[in-house]
C-alpha positions in Angstrom: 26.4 -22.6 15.8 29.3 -25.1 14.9 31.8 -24.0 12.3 32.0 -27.6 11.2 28.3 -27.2 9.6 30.2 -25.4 7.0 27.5 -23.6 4.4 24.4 -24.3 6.6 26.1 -22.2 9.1 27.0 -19.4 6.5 22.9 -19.3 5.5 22.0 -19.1 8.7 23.9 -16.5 9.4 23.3 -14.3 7.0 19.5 -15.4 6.6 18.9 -14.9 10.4 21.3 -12.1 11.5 23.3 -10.7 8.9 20.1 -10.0 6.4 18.2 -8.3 9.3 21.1 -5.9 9.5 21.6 -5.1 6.1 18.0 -4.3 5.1 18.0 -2.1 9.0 21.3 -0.5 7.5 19.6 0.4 4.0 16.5 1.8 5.9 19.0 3.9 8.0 20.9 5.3 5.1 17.7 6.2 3.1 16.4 8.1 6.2 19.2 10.1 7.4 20.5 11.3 4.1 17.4 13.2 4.3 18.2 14.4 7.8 21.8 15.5 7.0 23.1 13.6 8.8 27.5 13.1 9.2 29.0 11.8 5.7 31.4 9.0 7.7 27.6 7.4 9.4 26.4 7.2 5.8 29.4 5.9 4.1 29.9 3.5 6.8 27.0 1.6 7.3 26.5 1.6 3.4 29.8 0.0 3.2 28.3 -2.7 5.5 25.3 -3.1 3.5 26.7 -3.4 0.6 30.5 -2.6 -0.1 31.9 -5.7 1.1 31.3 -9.2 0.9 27.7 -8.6 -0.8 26.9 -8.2 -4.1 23.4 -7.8 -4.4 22.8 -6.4 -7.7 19.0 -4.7 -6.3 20.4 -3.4 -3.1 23.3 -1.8 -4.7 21.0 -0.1 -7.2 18.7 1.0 -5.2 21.5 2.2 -2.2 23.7 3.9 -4.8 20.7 6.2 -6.1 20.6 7.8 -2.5 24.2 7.2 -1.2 26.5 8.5 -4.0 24.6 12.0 -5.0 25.0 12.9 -1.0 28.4 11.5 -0.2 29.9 12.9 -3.6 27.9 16.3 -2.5 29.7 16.8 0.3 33.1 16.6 -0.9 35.5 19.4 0.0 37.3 21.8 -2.6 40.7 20.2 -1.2 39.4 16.5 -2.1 38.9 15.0 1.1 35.8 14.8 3.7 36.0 16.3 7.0 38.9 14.1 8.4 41.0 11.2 7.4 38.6 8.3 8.4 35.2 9.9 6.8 37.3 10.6 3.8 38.6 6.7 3.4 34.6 5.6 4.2 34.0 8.1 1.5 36.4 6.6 -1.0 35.8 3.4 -0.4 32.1 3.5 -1.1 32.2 5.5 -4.0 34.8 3.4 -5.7 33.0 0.3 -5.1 29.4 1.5 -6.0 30.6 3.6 -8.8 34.5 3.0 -9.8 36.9 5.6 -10.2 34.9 8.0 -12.1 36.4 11.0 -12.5 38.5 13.3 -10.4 36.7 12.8 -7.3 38.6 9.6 -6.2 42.3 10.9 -7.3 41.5 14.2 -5.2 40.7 12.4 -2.1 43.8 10.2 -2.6 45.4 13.6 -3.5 44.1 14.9 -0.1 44.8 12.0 1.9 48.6 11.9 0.7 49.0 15.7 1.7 47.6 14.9 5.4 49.8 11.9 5.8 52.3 12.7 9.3 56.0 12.7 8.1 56.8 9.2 9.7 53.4 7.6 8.2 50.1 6.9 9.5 47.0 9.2 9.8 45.2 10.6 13.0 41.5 11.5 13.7 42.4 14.9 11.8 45.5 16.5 10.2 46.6 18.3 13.0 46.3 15.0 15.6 48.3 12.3 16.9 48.8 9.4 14.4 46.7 6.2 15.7 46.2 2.4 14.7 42.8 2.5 14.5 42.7 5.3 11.8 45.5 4.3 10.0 44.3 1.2 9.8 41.2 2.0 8.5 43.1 4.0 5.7 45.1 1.2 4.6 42.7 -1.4 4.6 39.6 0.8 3.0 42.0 3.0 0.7 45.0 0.4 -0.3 45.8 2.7 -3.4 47.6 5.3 -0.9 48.5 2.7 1.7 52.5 2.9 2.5 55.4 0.7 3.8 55.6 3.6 6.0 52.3 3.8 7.3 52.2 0.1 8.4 56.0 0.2 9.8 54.2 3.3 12.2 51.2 0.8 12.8 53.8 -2.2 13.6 56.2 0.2 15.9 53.3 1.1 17.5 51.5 -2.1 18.1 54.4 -3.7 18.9 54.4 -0.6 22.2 51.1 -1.7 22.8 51.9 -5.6 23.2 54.8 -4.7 25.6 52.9 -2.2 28.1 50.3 -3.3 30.9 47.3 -3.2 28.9 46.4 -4.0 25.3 43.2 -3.2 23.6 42.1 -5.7 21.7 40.6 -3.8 18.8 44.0 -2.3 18.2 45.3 -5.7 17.5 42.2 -6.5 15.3 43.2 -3.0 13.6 47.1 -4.0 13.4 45.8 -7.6 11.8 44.0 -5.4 9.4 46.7 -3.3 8.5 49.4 -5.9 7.5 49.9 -6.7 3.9 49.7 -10.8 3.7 51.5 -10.8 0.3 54.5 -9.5 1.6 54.2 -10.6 5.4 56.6 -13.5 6.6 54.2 -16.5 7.1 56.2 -16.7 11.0 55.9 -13.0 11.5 56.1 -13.5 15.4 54.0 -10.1 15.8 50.9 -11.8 13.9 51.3 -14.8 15.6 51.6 -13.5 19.0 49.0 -11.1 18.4 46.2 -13.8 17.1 47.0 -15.5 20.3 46.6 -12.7 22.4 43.2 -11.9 20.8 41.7 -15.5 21.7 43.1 -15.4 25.1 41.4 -11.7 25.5 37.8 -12.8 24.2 35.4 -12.8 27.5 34.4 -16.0 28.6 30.7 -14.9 26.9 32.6 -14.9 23.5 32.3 -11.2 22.5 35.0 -8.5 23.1 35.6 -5.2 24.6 38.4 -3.2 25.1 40.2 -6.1 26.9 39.0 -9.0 29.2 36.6 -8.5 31.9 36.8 -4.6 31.1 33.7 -2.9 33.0 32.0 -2.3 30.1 31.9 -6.2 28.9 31.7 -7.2 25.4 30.4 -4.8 22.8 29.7 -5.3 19.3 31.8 -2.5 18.1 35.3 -4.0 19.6 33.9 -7.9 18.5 32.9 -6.8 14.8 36.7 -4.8 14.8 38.5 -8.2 16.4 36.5 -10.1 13.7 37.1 -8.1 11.2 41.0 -8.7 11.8 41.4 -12.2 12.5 39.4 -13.0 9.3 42.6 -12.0 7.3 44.6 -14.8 9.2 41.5 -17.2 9.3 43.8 -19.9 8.0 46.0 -19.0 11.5 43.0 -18.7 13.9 41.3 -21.1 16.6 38.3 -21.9 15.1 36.6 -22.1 18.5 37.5 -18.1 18.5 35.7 -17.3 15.7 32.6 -19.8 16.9 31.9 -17.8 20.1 32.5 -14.5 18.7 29.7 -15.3 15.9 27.4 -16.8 18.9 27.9 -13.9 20.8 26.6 -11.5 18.3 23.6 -13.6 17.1 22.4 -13.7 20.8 23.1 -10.0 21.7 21.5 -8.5 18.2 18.5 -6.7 19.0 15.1 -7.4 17.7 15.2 -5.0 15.3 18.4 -5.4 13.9 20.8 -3.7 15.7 23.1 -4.3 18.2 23.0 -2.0 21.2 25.8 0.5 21.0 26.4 4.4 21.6 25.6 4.8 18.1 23.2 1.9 16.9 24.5 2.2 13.6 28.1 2.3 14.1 28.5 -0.5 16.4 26.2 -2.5 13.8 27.8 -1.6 11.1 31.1 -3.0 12.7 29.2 -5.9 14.2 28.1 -6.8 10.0 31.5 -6.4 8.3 33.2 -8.4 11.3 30.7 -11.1 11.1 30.3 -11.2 7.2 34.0 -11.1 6.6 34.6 -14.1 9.3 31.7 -16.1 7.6 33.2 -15.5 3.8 36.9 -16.1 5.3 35.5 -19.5 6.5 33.8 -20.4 3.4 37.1 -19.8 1.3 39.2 -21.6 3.6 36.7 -24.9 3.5 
């Protein structure tokens, strides 16, 4: 796949790879739902059917019949879900499927603004460390309670990250995420050097894991998170980045529709919004 093939190579995509995984992800949702399964698997691979660069009219009816009644349902009496992440999943599904209808919406906000640590940020529950990757996810699913404080913490920390021996490279798809373009300095020299880093960590196979050559190798989880990130900056990115990344997934996705990870439909659901929000970023910037 050549970036230069401009729309051919966004119909392929999502006609050969991308549409495979959304009508998997559907499937998924309908079946679990049933099975009871945790609210944030649910949300989140709904959200990658449907809550962010699609807009399929049918598959948003028919998702948001099964989706909404369960994820609403499980709402706690102090607004949120059971942690900071499931609860921004939560809220950003429902608010894109079925707008702020409502208290449910302001009470998670509500709940979300309570569990906020004193110098910003969120971590994996109220009582935790704060961490880029959920803050991150706050901010970029849940902008309405996003702060300057919560991405100064995200910056400070980052900017830890970039100066000690190892650097993950889905924090630095998280920290790309997290900054706000409208008010970011078009130089800002922690973008910049962090875009750079990201296409010098990609593994010579074009996917990415935790950082090059890590034992594990590239995984679709860390790839769909590093996607996910640079398409915000695609306008700043190597296009040759973006090219092997999108390669790599197309030839790792299994025949089914998945992408082999711990939890099939979390790393797919990653693997989805990084690839569709690369593909749409290059379509708008052509």
């Amino acid at each position: 796949m050549k970036l230069g093939e401009n729309s051919d190579l966004s119909k392929k995509m999502i006609k050969s790879t991308a549409s495979n995984s959304i009508n998997l992800l559907i499937t998924f949702v309908t079946t679990t739902v049933q099975r009871d399964l945790e609210v944030i698997r649910i949300a989140r691979a709904t959200a990658a059917a449907v809550g962010f660069e699609y807009r399929n009219k049918s598959i948003r009816k028919t998702i948001s019949g099964i989706t909404l009644p369960f994820i609403m349902g499980k709402q706690l009496n102090d607004g949120g879900w059971s942690d900071p992440e499931e609860t921004a999943w939560a809220i950003s599904v429902i608010s894109r499927l079925a707008g702020k209808k409502g208290g449910t919406i302001k009470k998670a906000e509500n709940w979300l603004n309570g569990v906020r640590h004193p110098d910003g940020g969120w971590g994996r529950h109220p009582r935790d460390q704060v961490r880029i990757p959920t803050t991150a996810l706050v901010i970029t699913l849940v902008p309405s309670v996003a702060t300057d404080l919560d991405r100064a913490w995200v910056r400070q920390a980052w900017e830890k990250d970039m100066a000690s021996p190892v650097q993950l490279s889905y924090k630095g798809g998280f920290y790309l995420l997290a900054v706000d373009r409208e008010t970011s300095d078009v130089a800002d020299p922690l973008v910049t050097s962090t875009i750079a880093h990201l296409a010098e960590d990609q593994n010579d196979d074009g996917g990415f894991g935790p950082w090059k050559d890590h034992p594990i190798g590239s995984d679709p989880w860390s790839t769909g998170v590093v996607l996910w990130g640079l398409s915000k900056w695609i306008d700043r990115v190597d296009p040759q980045v973006i090219e092997k990344a999108l390669d790599w997934l197309e030839k790792t996705q299994l025949p089914s529709g998945y992408w082999p990870y711990h939890y099939l439909d979390e790393g797919t659901s990653y693997a989805l919004i990084g690839a569709v929000s690369a593909m749409r970023a290059i379509e708008n910037r052509k």
